[in-house]
C-alpha positions as CSV (number, residue, x, y, z in Angstrom):
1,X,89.6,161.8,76.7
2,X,90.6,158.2,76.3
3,X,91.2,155.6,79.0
4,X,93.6,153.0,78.6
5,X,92.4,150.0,80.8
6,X,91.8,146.2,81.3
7,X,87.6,146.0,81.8
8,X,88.7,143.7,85.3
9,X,90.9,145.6,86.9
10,X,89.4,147.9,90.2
11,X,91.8,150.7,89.4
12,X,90.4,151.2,86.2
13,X,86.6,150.7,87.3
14,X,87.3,153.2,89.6
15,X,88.4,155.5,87.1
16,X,85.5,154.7,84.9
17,X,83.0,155.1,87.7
18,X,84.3,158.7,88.2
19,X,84.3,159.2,84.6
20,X,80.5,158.6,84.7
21,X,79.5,160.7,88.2
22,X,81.1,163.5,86.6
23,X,78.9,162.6,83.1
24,X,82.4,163.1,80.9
25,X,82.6,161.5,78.0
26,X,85.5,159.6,76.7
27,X,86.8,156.6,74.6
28,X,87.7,153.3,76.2
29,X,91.2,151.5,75.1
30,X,91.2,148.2,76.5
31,X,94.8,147.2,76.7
32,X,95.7,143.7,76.0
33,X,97.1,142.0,78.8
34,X,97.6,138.8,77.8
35,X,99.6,139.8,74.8
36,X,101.8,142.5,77.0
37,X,100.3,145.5,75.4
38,X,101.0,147.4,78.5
39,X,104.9,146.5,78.1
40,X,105.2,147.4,74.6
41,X,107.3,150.2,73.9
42,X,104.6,152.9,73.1
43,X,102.4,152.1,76.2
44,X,105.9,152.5,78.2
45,X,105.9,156.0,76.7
46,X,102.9,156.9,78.3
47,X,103.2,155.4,81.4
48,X,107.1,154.0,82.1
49,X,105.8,151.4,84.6
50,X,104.2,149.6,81.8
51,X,100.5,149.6,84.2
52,X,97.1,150.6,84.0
53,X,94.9,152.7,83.8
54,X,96.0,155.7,82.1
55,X,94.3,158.8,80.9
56,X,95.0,161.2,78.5
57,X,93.2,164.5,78.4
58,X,94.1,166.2,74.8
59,X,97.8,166.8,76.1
60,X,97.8,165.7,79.3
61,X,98.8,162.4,80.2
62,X,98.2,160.9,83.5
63,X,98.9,157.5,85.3
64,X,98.0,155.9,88.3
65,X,94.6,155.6,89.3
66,X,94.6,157.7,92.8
67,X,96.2,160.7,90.6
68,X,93.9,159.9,87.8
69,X,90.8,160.7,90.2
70,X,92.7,163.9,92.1
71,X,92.6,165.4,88.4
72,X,89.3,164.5,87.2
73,X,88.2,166.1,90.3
74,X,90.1,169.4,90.4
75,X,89.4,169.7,86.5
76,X,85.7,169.2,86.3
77,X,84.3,168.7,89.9
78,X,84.6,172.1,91.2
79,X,84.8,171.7,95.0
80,X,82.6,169.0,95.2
81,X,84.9,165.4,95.1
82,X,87.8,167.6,96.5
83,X,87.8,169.7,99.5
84,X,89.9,172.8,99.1
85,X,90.3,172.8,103.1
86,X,94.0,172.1,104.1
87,X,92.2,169.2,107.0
88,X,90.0,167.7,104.9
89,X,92.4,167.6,101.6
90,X,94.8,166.1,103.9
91,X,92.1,163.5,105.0
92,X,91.1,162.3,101.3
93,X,94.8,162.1,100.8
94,X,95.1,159.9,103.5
95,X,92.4,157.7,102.1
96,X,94.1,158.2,98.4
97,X,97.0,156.3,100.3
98,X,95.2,153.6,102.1
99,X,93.8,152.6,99.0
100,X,97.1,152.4,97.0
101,X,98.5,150.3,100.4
102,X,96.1,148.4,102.4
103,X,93.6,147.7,99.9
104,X,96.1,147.3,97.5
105,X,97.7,144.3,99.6
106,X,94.5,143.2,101.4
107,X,91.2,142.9,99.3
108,X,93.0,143.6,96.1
109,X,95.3,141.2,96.3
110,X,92.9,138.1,97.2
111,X,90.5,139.2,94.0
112,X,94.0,138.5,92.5
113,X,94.7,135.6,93.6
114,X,91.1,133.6,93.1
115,X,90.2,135.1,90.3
116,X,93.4,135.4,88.3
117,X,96.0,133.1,90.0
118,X,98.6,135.5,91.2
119,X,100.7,134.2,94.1
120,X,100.5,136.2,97.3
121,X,100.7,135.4,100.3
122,X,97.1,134.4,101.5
123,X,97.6,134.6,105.0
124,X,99.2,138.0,105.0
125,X,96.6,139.3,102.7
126,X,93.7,137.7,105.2
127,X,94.9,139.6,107.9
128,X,95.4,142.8,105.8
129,X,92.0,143.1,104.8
130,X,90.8,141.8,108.3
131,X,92.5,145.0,109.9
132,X,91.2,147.1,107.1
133,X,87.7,146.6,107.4
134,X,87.8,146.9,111.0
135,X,88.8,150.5,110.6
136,X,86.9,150.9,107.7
137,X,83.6,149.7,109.8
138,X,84.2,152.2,112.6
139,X,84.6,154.7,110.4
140,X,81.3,154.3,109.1
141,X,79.8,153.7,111.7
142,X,80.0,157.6,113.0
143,X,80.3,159.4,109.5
144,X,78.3,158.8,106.5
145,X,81.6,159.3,104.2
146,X,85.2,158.5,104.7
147,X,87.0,161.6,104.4
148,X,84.3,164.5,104.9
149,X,80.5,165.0,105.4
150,X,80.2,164.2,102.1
151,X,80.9,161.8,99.6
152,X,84.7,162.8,98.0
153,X,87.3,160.7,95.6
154,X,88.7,159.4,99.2
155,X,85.1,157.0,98.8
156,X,85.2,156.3,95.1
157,X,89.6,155.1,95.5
158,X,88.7,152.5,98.4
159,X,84.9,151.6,97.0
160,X,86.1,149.1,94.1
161,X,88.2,146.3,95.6
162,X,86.0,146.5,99.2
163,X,82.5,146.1,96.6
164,X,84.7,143.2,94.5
165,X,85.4,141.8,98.1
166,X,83.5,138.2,97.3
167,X,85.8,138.0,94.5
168,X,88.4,137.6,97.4
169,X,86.5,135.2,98.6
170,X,86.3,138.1,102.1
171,X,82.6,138.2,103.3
172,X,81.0,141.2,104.0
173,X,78.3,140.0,106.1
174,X,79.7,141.2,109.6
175,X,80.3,144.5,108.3
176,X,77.0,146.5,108.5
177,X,78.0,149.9,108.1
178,X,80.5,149.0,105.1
179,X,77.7,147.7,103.2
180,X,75.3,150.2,103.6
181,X,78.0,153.0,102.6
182,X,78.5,151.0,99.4
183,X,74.4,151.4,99.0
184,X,74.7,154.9,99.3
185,X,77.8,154.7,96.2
186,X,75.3,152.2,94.5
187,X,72.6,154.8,94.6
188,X,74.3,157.8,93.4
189,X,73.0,159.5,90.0
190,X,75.4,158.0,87.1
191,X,76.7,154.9,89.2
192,X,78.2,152.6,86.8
193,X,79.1,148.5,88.1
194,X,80.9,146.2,86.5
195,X,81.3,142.3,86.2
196,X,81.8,140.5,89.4
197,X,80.3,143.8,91.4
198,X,77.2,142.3,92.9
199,X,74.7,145.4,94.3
């Protein structure tokens, strides 16, 4: 396997995290971002929208980091990071979407911003990640995991950019059950950080 990635970016740490729970080896292809690797006419051909991460898998290529982790898992998990219940599929895919939206806009987007310079709109972004930690803190605080009684790719899509959430200069310290649910990630067998990711 090889994974085409920028080390920074929370899509492809996700990725590489599930890489690692799963043990599968593979080679890393860090992209070059400031040079516009990803825009260059044989990235496009793997991935059209010119982004990262992307994985190939012999002859399988795959983009997009939500659909990156739905493989991994149905390829090499078994049944354990993806229910085969029609419910709880439907749950992790729910989460698969939040993560690609909310987190995407809220938490994401301020790591962009203060770490990288990306115009966003800050207040928008504030308020975004305000109203997703709110539901992400009653969530935990009744159920161990996000999606099912157990941990799922649901908790591994909207761990990164929530754990890189001081980067986004959001603090976590009125979030109780948030943090310890990103212990219980932290403590899994094969957990792999990354820079800026503070246990």
């Amino acid at each position: 396997m090889e994974l085409y990635e920028f080390e920074l970016s929370g899509n492809c740490y996700k990725v590489r995290l599930m890489l690692s729970l799963l043990n599968l080896k593979y080679e890393s292809r860090i992209v070059n971002g400031p040079e516009k690797e990803h825009k260059s006419s044989t990235f496009l051909e793997m991935n059209p929208f010119g982004q990262v991460p992307v994985l190939k898998d012999n002859d399988i290529v795959l983009r997009d980091s939500q659909a990156i982790l739905v493989y991994l898992a149905k390829a090499y998990g078994g049944n354990d990071w993806f229910s085969e219940k029609p419910a709880e599929a439907a749950e992790i895919i729910s989460w698969l979407s939040i993560a690609a939206n909310e987190v995407s806009r809220g938490p994401g987007a301020l790591r962009a911003h203060f770490i990288l310079g990306r115009p966003i709109n800050v207040e928008e972004a504030k308020a975004v990640t305000t109203s997703l930690l709110n539901v992400l803190e009653k969530q935990l605080s009744e159920f161990q995991w996000l999606a099912t009684n157990k941990i799922t790719i649901a908790d591994i899509a909207i761990y990164p950019y929530i754990a890189l959430s001081r980067q986004g200069n959001v603090s976590l310290s009125g979030y109780k059950s948030i943090r310890e649910w990103m212990s219980r990630i932290q403590n899994l067998p094969g957990y792999i950080g990354m820079s800026g990711l503070t246990p």
